[in-house]
N, C-alpha and C positions, 0 to 999 in steps of 0.2 A: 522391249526385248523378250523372248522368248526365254523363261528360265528352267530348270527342273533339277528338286530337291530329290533327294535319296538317301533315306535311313531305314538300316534293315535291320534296327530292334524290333523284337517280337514279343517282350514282357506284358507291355503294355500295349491294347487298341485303342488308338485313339484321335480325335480332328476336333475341328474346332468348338464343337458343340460337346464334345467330351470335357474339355478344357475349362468352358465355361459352366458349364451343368453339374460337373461330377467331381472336377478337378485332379489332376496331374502331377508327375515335378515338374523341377524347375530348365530339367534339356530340352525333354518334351514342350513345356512351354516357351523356351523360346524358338523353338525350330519353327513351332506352327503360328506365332506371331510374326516371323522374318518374314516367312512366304504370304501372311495375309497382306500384310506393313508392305511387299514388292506388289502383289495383287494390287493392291490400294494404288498406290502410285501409277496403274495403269498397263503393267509387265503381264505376258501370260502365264500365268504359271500352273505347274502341274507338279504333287507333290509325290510321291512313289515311298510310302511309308505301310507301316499299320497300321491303316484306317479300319472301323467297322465295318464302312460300307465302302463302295465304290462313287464317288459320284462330284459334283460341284456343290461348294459349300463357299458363300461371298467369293466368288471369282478364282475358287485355287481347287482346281481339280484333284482330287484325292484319286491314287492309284495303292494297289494293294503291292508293294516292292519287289512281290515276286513276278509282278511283269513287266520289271526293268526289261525291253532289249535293247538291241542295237538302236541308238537316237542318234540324231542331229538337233542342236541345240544354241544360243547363244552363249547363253551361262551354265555352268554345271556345277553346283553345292551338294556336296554328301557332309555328313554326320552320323556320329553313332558315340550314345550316352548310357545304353544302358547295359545290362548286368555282362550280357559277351563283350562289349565295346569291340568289334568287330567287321570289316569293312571289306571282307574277303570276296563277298557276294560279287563285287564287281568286276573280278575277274574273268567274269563269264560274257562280258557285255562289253561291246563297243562304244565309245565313248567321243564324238566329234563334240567340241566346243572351242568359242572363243577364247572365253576362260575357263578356268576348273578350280575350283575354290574348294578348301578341306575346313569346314569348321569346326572347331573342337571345344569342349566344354568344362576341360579341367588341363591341370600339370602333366597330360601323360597324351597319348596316339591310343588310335583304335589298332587293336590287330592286325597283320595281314593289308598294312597301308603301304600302297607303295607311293610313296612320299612325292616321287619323280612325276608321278599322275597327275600331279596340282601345281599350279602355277602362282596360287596364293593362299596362306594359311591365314584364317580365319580367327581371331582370339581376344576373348573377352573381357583379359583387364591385362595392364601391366604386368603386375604381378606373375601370369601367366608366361606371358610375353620373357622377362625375365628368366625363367626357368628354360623354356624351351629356347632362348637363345646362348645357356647353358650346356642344354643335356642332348638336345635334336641333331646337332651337326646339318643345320639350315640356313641358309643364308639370310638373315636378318631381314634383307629387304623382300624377302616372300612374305612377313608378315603386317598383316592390320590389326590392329584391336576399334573394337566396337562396343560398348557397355553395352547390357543389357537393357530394355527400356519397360515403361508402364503401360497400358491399355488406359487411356487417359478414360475414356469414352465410360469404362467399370466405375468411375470415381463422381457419379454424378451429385450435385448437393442434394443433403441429408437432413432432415433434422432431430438426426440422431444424436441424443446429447451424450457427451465425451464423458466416459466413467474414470478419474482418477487413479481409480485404486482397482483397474482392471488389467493382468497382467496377459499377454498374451503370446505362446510359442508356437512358430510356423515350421513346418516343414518335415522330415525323416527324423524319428526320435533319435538316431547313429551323431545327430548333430546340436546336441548339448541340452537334451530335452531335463536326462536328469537333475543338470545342473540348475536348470531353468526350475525345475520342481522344487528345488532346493533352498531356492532364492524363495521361491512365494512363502513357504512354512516357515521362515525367518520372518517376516515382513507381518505371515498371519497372525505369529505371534504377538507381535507388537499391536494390531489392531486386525480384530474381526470384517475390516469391510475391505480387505482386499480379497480379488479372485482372481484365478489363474482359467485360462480358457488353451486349448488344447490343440490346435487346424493340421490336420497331417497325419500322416502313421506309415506304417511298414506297407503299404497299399503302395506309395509312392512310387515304388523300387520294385512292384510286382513280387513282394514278399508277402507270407501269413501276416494278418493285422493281428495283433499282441492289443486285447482290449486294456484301458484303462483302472484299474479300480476306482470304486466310488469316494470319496474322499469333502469333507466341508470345504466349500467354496471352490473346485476343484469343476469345471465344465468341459468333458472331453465332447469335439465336433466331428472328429473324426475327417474322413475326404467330402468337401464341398467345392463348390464350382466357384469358380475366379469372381462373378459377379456378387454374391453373397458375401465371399471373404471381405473383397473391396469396400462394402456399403457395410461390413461386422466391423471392421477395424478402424474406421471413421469413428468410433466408439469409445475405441481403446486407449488405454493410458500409457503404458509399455510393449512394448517389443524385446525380448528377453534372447539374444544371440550370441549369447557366453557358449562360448566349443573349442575345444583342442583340435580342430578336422580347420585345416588352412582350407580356409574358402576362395575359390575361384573368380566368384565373381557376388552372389548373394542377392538373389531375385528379389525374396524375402523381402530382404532388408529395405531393398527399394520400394517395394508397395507398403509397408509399413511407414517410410517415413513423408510417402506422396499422401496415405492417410491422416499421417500427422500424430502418428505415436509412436513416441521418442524411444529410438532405438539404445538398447547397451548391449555392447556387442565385443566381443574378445579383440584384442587388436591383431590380428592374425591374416594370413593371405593378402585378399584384395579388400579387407573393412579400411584400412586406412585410406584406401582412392576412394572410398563411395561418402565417409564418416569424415567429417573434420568436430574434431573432440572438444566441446562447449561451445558449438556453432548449430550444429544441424544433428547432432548425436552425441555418444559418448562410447569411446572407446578403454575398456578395462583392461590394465595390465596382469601376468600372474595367470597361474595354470587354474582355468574353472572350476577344476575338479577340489580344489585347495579351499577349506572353509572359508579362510580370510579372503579371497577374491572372493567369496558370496556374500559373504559378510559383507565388503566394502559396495557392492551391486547392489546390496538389498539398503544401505545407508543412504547411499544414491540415489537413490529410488522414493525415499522419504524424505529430502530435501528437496528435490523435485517438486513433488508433490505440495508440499508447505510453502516452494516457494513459485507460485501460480506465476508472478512476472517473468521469470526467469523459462520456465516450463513454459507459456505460451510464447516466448521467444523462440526458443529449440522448435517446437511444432511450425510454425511460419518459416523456418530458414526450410527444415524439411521439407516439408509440401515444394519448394520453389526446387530443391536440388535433384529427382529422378527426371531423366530425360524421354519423351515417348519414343515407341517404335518409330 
C-alpha cells in the first residue's frame, strides 16, 4: 500500500538516525518505528514530519510537513504528541484516502481535530481506549489499540554483566524522577554499592535541560540514542517507574523489561496491561511521592537482590513479554 504519515510537531527534529544516535521521547519514537515496522513489511511510505533533512532513510521517505498538499493516497495516519498537540495544519490540504487513521498517544485529542476526518482511531493501550470511550463521544468501534513495541534488532547479545545494585530511571524527569532519586538514597544508605544511572532529561519535550548535580554513586546520561540505551540497560538491575502521571502506555518500561531489568513501577494508567506483579514486574501501590511507598520500593528492591532465584525469574518472564514493532 501506499501509505503517508503526518505530524506537524516542531519542538523537536527529528528521523530515524536522530532516534537511534541522539535519542528522543517516547511519541516521537513510536511514530518513526510504525512507518519504518510498514516500510519493513514492504508498504511505500512517506513520512511528512520534522525531519532534519529531506530524503530516504531505510525505505521511509522523510518530508519536512510543511509540504503536505493535496495527496492521493491508500492509508492516511496523522499524529501530533508534542508541546501544541495540534492538528490544525490539515486544514489546508486535501486529503483522498482509503482510510484515514488518527493516532493518539495519551487520554486526550490533538487540537483543532476534526474527529469526522478519520475513519479509525488509533490507541495504545486499554487503558486509553477506556477514557476516550468515556470522554470522546466516538463510537467505539472506530477504535483499535495497538501496544507499543521494541526494536528487537537494538537488543543484540552482550556480554555485559548485569550489575545488581544498579538502579536505572528512563525518561522526562515530569515522570517520577524525584521519586526514583529518593528510593536510591534509601537503599545507598543501607549499602554503598548501589547506583542510580540517569537516561532522559527535559531535551525530551524540547524543554531547557536542568543539569543534574554531582552526587556519590549518582551517573547522569543525559539524551543518548536508542541503541546505546538497549546494550546500557542489559546491565542493569532496576528499572525505577514510581510516578503519579497515569501512563499511557510506557515505552520505557517495555525496553527495560525486554533488557531484563526488573521493572517497579506505580500501579497507575496502562502499567497494569504491560506488568503482571510477581510474574514479569512489580507493581507498587500508594502515592510515590509518600516515604512509605519509597520506603516499601527501596525493601523490594533488596529482597530482590538477595533473592537471585527469584530475581532471575522476573528477568526471563520480562525479556519474553515486549512485543516487536
Amino acid at each position: 500500500y501506499k501509505i503517508i504519515f503526518f505530524c506537524p510537531d516542531s519542538h523537536i527534529a527529528a528521523d530515524l538516525n536522530t532516534l537511534n544516535n541522539t535519542g528522543v521521547g517516547g511519541g516521537i519514537t513510536s511514530r518513526l518505528r510504525v512507518a519504518h515496522a510498514l516500510a519493513n513489511n514492504g508498504h511505500e511510505e512517506t513520512f511528512y514530519t520534522n525531519c532534519p533533512q529531506e530524503g530516504t532513510i531505510q525505505n521511509v521517505k522523510n518530508k519536512h510537513f510543511s509540504q503536505l498538499k493535496d495527496i492521493k493516497t491508500d492509508i492516511f495516519i496523522a499524529a501530533s504528541s508534542g508541546v501544541s498537540l495540534d492538528l490544525g495544519g490539515l486544514s489546508s490540504s486535501v486529503i483522498e484516502a482509503k482510510i484515514k487513521i488518527l493516532m493518539v498517544h495519551g487520554p486526550y485529542l490533538p487540537d483543532n481535530t476534526d474527529i469526522e476526518f478519520f475513519d479509525f482511531i488509533y490507541i495504545l493501550s486499554t487503558y486509553v481506549r477506556e477514557i476516550a470511550e468515556k470522554q470522546w463521544n466516538i463510537d467505539p468501534k472506530h477504535f483499535f489499540v495497538v501496544y507499543h513495541g521494541i526494536a528487537e534488532e537494538n537488543f543484540v547479545s552482550t556480554d555485559l554483566k548485569r550489575d545488581p545494585y544498579s538502579l536505572v530511571y528512563l525518561g522526562h524527569p515530569s515522570k517520577g524522577l524525584d521519586t526514583a532519586h529518593k528510593v536510591f538514597r534509601i537503599l545507598k544508605e543501607m549499602d554503598q554499592r548501589y547506583q542510580f544511572h540517569i537516561y532522559g532529561s527535559n531535551l525530551l519535550w524540547g524543554e531547557k535541560e536542568d543539569l543534574i548535580p554531582k552526587e556519590n554513586g549518582l551517573v547522569y546520561h543525559g539524551m543518548v540514542g536508542q541503541v546505546e540505551l538497549a546494550h546500557n540497560l542489559q546491565g542493569m538491575g532496576f528499572s525505577l517507574n514510581l510516578q503519579s502521571i497515569e501512563e499511557a502506555f510506557g515505552l520505557s518500561v517495555a525496553e527495560s523489561m525486554r533488557a531484563g531489568c526488573i521493572v517497579i513501577a506505580s500501579r497507575v494508567g496502562a502499567f497494569p496491561e504491560i506488568i503482571q506483579n510477581g510474574y514479569n514486574g512489580f507493581l507498587v501501590a500508594g502515592d510515590d511521592r509518600e516515604p512509605q511507598t519509597q520506603k516499601y520500593a527501596a525493601s523490594l528492591i533488596t529482597t530482590l537482590v538477595q533473592n537471585t532465584g527469584f530475581s532471575g525469574y522476573i528477568r526471563r518472564n520480562a525479556i519474553r513479554t515486549p512485543m516487536t514493532w
